[in-house]
C-alpha positions as CSV (number, residue, x, y, z in Angstrom):
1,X,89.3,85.9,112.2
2,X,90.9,83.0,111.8
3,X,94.8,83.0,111.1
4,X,96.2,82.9,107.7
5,X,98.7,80.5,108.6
6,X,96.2,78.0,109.2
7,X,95.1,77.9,106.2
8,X,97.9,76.3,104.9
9,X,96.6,73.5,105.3
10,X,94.8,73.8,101.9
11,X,96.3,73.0,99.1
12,X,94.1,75.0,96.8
13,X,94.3,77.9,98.9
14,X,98.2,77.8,98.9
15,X,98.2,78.0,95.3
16,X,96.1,80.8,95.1
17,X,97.7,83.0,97.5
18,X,101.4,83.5,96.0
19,X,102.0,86.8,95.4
20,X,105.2,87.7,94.1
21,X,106.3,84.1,92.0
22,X,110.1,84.9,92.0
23,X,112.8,82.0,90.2
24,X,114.7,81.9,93.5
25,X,116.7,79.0,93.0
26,X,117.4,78.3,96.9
27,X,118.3,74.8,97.0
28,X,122.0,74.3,96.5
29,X,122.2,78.2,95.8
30,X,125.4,79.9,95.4
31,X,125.2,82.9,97.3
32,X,124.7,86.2,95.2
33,X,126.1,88.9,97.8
34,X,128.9,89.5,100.4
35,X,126.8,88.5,104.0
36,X,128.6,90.8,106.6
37,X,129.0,89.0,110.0
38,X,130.2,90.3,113.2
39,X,132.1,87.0,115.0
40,X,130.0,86.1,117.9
41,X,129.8,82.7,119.9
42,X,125.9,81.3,119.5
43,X,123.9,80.8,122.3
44,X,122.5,77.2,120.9
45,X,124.7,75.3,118.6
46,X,123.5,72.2,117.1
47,X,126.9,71.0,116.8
48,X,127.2,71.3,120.4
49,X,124.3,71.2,122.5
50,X,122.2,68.1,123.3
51,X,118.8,67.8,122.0
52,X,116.6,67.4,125.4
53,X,114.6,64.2,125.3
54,X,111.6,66.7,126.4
55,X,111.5,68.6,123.7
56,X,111.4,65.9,121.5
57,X,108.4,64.1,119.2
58,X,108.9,60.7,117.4
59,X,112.1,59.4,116.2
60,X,114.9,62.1,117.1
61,X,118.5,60.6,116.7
62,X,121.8,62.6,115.5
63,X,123.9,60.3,113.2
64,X,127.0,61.6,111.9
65,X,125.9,65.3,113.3
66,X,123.0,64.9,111.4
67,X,119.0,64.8,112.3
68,X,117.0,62.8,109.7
69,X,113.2,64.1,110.5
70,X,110.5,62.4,108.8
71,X,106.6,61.0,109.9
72,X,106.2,63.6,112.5
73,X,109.2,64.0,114.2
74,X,110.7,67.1,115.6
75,X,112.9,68.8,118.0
76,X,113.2,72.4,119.8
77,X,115.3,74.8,121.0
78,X,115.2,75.8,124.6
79,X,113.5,78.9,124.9
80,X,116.5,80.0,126.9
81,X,118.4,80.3,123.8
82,X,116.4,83.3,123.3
83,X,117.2,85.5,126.2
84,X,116.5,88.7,124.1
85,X,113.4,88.5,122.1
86,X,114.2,91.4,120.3
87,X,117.7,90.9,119.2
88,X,118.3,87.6,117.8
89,X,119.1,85.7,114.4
90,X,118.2,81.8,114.1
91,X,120.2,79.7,111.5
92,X,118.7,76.5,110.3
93,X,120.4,74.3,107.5
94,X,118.9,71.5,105.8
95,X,118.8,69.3,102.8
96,X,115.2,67.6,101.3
97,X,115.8,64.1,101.1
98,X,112.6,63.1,98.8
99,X,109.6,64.9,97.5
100,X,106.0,63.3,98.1
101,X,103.3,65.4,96.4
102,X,102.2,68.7,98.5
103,X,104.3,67.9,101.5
104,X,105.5,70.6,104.0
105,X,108.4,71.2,106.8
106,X,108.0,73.9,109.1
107,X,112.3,74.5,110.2
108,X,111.4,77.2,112.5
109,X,108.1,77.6,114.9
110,X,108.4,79.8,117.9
111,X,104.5,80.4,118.8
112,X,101.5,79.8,121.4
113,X,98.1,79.7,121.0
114,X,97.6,83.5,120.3
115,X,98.9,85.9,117.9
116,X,102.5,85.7,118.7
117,X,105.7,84.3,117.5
118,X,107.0,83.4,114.1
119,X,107.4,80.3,111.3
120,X,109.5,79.4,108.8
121,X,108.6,77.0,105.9
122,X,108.7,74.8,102.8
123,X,106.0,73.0,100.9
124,X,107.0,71.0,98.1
125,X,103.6,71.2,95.2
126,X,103.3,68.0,93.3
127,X,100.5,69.2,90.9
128,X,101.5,73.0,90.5
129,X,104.2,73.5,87.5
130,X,107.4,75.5,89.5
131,X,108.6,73.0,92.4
132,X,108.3,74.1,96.2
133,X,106.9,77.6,97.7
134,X,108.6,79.1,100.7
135,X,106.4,80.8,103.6
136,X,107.0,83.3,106.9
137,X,105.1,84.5,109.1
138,X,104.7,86.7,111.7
139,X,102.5,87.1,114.6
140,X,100.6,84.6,113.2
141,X,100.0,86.3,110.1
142,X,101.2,85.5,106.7
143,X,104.2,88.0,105.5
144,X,105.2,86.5,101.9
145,X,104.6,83.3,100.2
146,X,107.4,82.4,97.3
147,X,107.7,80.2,94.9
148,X,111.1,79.2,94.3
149,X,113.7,77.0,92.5
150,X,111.7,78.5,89.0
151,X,110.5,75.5,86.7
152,X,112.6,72.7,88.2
153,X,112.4,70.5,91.4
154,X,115.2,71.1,94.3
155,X,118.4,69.3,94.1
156,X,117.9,66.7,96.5
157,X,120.2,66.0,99.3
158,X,121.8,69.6,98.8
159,X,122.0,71.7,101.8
160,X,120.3,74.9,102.0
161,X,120.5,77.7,104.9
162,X,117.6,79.7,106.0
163,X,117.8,82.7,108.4
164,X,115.6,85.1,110.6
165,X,117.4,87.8,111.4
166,X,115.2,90.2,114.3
167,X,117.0,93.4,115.1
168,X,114.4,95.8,117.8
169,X,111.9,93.5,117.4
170,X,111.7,93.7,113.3
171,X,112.1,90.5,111.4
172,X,113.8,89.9,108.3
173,X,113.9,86.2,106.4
174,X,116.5,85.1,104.1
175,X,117.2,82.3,101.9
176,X,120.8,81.7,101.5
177,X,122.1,86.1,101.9
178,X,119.0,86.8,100.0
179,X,116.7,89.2,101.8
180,X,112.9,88.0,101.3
181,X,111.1,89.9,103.2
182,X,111.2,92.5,106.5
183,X,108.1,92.7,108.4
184,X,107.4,95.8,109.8
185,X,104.8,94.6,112.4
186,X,107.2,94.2,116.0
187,X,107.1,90.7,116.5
188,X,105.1,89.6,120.1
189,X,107.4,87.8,122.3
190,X,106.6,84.4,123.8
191,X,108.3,82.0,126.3
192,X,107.8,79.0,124.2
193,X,110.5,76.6,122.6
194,X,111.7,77.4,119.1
195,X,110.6,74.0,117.1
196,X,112.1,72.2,114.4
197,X,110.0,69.8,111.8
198,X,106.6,70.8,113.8
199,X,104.2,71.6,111.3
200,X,101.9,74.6,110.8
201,X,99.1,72.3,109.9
202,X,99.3,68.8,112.0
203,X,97.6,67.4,109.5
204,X,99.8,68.0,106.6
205,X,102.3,65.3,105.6
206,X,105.5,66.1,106.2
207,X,108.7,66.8,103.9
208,X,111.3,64.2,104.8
209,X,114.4,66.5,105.7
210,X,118.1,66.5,106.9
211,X,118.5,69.0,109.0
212,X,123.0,69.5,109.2
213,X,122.9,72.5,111.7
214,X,120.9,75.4,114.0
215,X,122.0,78.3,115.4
216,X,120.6,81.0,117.9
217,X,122.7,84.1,118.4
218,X,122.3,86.9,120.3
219,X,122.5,90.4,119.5
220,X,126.0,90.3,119.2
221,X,125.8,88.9,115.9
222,X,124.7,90.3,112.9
223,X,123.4,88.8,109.8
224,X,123.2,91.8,107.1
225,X,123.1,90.5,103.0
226,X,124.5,93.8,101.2
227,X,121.5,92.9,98.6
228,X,119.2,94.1,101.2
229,X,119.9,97.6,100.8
230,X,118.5,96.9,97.2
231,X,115.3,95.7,98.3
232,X,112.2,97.8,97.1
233,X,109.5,96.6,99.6
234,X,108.7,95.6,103.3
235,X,105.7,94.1,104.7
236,X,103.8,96.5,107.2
237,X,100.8,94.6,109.1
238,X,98.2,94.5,112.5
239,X,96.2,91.9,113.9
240,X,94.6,89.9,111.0
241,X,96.2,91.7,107.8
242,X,99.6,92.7,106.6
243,X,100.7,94.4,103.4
244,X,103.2,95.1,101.1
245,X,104.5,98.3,101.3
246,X,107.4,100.6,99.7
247,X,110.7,100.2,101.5
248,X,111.0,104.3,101.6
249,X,107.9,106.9,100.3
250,X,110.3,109.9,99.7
251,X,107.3,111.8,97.9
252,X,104.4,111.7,100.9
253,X,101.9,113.5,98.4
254,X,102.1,111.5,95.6
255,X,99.1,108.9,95.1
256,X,98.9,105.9,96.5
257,X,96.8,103.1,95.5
258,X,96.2,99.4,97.1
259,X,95.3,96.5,95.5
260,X,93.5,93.4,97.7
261,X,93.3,90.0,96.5
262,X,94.7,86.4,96.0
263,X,97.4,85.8,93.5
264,X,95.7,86.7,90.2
265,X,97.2,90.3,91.9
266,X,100.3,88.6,93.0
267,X,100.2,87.9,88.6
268,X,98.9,91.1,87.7
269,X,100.6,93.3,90.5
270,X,104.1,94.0,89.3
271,X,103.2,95.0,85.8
272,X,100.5,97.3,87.8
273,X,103.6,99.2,89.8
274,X,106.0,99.3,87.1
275,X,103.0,101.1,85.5
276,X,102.2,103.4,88.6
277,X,105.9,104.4,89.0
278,X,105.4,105.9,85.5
279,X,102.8,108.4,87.0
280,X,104.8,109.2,90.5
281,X,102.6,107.0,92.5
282,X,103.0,104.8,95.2
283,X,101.2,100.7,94.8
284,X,100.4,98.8,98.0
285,X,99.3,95.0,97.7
286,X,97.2,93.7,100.4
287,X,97.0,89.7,99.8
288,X,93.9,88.3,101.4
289,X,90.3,86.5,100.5
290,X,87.3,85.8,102.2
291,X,86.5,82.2,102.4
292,X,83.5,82.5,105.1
293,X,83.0,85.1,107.8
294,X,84.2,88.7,106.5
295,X,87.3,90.2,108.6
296,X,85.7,93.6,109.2
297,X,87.8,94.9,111.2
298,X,91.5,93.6,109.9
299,X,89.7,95.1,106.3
300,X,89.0,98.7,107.8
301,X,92.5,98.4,109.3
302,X,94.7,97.8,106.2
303,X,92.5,100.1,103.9
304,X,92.9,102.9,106.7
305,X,96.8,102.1,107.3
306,X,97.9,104.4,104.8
307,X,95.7,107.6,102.8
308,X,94.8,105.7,100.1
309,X,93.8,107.3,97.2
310,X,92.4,104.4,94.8
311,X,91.6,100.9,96.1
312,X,91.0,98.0,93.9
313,X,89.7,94.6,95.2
314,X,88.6,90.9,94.5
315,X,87.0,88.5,96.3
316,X,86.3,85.3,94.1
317,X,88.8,82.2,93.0
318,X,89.1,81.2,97.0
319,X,85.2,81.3,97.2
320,X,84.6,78.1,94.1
321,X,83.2,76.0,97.0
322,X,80.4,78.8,97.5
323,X,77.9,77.2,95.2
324,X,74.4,77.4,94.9
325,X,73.6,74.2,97.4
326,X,76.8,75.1,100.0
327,X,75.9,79.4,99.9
328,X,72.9,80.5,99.2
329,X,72.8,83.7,97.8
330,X,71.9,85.8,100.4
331,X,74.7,84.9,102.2
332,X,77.0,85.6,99.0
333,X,75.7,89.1,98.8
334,X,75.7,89.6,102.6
335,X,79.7,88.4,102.2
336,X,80.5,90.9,99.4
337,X,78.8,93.8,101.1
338,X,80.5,93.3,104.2
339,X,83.5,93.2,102.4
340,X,83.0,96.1,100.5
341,X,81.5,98.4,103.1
342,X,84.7,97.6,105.3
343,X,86.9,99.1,102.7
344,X,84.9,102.3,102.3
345,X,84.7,102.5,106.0
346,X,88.5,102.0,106.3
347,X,89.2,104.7,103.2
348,X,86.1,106.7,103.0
349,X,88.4,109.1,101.3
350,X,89.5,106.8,98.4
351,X,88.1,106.0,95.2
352,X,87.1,102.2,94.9
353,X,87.0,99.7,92.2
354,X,85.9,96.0,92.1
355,X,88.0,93.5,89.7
356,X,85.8,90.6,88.5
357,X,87.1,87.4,88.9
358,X,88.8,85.6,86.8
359,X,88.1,82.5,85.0
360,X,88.4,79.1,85.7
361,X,90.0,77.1,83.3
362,X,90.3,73.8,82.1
363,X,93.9,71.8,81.9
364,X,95.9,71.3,78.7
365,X,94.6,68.8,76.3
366,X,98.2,68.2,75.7
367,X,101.5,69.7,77.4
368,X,102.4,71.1,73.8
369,X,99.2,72.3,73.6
370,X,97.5,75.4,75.4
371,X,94.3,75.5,77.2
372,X,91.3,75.7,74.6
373,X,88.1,75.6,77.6
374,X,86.8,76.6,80.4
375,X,87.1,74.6,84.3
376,X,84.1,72.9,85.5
377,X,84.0,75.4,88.4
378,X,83.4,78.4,86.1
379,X,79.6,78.1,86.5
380,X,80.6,79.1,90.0
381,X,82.7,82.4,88.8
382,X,80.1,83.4,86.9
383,X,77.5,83.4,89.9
384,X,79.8,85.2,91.7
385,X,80.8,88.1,89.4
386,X,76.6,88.4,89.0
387,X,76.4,88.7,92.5
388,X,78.9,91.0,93.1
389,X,77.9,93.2,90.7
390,X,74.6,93.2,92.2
391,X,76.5,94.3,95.0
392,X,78.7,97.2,93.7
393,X,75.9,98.7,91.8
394,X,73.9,99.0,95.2
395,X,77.1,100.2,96.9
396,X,77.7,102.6,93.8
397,X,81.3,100.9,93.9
398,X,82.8,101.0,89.8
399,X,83.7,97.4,88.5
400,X,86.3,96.9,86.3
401,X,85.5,93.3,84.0
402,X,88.3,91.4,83.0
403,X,86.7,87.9,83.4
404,X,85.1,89.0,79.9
405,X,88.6,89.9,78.7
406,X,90.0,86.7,79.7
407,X,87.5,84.1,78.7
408,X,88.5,85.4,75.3
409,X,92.3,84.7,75.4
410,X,92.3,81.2,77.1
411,X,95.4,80.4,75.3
412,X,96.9,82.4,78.3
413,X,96.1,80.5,80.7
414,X,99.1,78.2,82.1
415,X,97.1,75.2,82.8
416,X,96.6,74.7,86.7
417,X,92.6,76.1,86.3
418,X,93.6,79.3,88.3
419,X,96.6,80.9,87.2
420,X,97.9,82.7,84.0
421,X,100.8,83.3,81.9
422,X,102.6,86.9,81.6
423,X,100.3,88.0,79.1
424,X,97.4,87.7,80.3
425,X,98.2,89.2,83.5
426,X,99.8,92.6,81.6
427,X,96.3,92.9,79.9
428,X,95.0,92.8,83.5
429,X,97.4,95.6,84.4
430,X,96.5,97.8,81.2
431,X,92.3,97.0,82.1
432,X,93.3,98.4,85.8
433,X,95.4,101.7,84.9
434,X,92.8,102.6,82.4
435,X,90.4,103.0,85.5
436,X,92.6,104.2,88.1
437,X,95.4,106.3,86.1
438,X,92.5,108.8,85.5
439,X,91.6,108.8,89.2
440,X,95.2,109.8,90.1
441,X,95.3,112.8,87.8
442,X,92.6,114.3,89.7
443,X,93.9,113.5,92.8
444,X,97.6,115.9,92.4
């Protein structure tokens, strides 16, 4: 399978797999809780420590205690500033000195080859209406994607601090004393250098950025937001899939249902739980697509991580480029029934639904105005929603058809040809606990 993380490359495809779209304003952002430190000296200080000359690429000069990085140029930390693996926090601070359309900065990559390690990073998005998204990973595999700063660019030249705090080999990411995310997958250990300004994706341009100070500490220090003890969810993951999970299940026989796809469920998923909490059930989100060669086995994993009692899945708005010339059908029904078998082998126990895709939209005609037409790729949804329905009838898998609902209310749709506005992503919601609400009553 090949790692999420290298598909960041893609513009499209980073679009299209946010799931949780949070207004965190992080540039310049007052911090929102008390952050708890224990006093300990760090084991690298930028401050202090000389940047090797080895561990250096392009133009690497301190001026004023500070590292402008731009055109490719990067520096790392000595893996001996990681002595313990398992017990460490890294602190990097930086300011973004201009924005150039879909740019990225990776400010922390400790990996190898395999599926080890972790990154840290921004990507500013020129064409997508929010600013800059936010990503982590783990292992190699992508815990959380966010959108932040809301509706309006970063501050420029405003310094921002980014943390990884790993306590027994668990991460946790912050952004400012915010807690984003904790993976629950034990991060593999590696002997590499810990870079800063190396890219995910060599070929991506790269966000000019100031980078004012890094950190390693040892286990010593901690690094503990008091907000965290109000976060709801953690990310729980194996080789090739991770998903988000409750923080605690207090109530092991209640329901619990998963939904898989890109992020139309990022949109439609949090109306979705609100709605399941209402019926003392437990929601999962799995965020993954199929662009080529189906996963089988990271599929059968996730779907078989917990007892699931309903899953619901989509394959379809990463898959525009599989038209008639590129895929030929065959391989599109091949594709979906791979993917669908997976799940019923990972959860034979669980009741399974297909959502159709969604549609693809055209732009505004106007910013005042709202979207009044299908996208030029639609031809291409509607082949695939045939085709998969092909495909869940033969696999006696239940569809549930909101493209139909959604063609119908393209005043919803927020104008980047993918994505849609709050409405449009409750009636999703109310179209998916009509079909699985009744599935959980049987199930208690």
């Amino acid at each position: 399978m090949k790692n999420i993380t290298q598909r960041l490359g893609s513009v499209l495809r980073l679009l299209l797999i946010v799931p949780y779209m949070s207004a965190l304003v992080v540039a310049g952002a007052e911090p929102q809780t008390a952050v708890l430190k224990q006093l300990a000296e760090p084991l690298w200080d930028f401050s202090k420590n000389a940047i090797t000359p080895s561990l250096c690429t392009g133009k690497v000069e301190k001026v004023d205690g500070k590292i402008t990085l731009r055109d490719g140029a990067a520096f790392a930390i000595p893996a001996e500033a990681f002595p313990d693996q398992k017990n460490f926090t890294v602190q990097v601070t930086l300011s973004v000195n201009q924005l150039p359309g879909k740019a990225q900065f990776t400010f922390m990559s400790k990996q190898t080859a395999k599926d080890d390690g972790f990154d840290f990073s921004i990507m500013n998005i020129r064409d997508y209406p929010g600013g800059y998204s936010i990503y982590s990973s783990v292992n190699k595999i992508l815990m959380e994607t966010w959108l932040a700063c809301g509706s309006k660019w970063p501050e420029l030249n405003v310094p921002s601090t980014f943390t990884l705090a790993v306590r027994n080999g668990y991460a946790t990411f912050y952004t400012g004393d915010r807690p984003i995310k904790t993976c629950l997958m034990e991060m593999i250990p590696n002997s590499e250098p810990m870079w800063v300004g190396r890219n995910i994706d060599p070929r991506a341009k790269v966000l000019p950025v100031t980078i004012h100070d890094v950190k390693v500490f040892g286990p010593a220090y901690k690094f503990v937001s008091q907000s965290e003890e109000n976060s709801k969810r953690k990310t729980v993951g194996g080789k090739g899939w991770a998903i988000s999970v409750p923080k605690t299940i207090e109530h092991p026989e209640w329901p619990k249902v998963l939904i898989y796809g890109d992020s139309i469920s990022g949109g439609y998923g949090p109306h979705f739980e609100a709605e399941l909490a209402k019926h003392n059930a437990y929601f999962f989100h799995f965020v993954g697509f199929v662009g080529g060669d189906v996963p089988e086995q990271a599929i059968k994993d996730a779907a078989s991580s917990y007892q699931f009692d309903v899953i619901v899945f989509n394959n379809g708005l990463h898959s525009l480029s599989w038209t008639q010339e590129a895929v030929s059908d065959a391989v599109v029904i091949e594709r979906m029934r791979k993917l669908t078998q997976s799940f019923k082998k990972g959860a034979p126990q669980a009741k399974i639904f297909y959502l159709t895709t969604t549609p693809h939209t055209g732009v505004r005609p106007a910013p005042d105005k709202p979207v009044a037409s299908l996208g030029d790729k639609n031809n291409v949804v509607v082949r695939l929603n045939t085709l998969s329905a092909q495909v869940m009838k033969e696999e006696n898998i239940e569809w549930i058809d909101v493209y139909t609902i959604l063609a119908s209310k393209l005043e919803f749709a927020n104008g980047d040809k993918f994505h849609w506005q709050t409405p449009a992503y409750a009636l999703i919601s109310q179209e998916v606990a009509k079909r699985v609400l009744p599935v959980l009553v049987k199930t208690k």
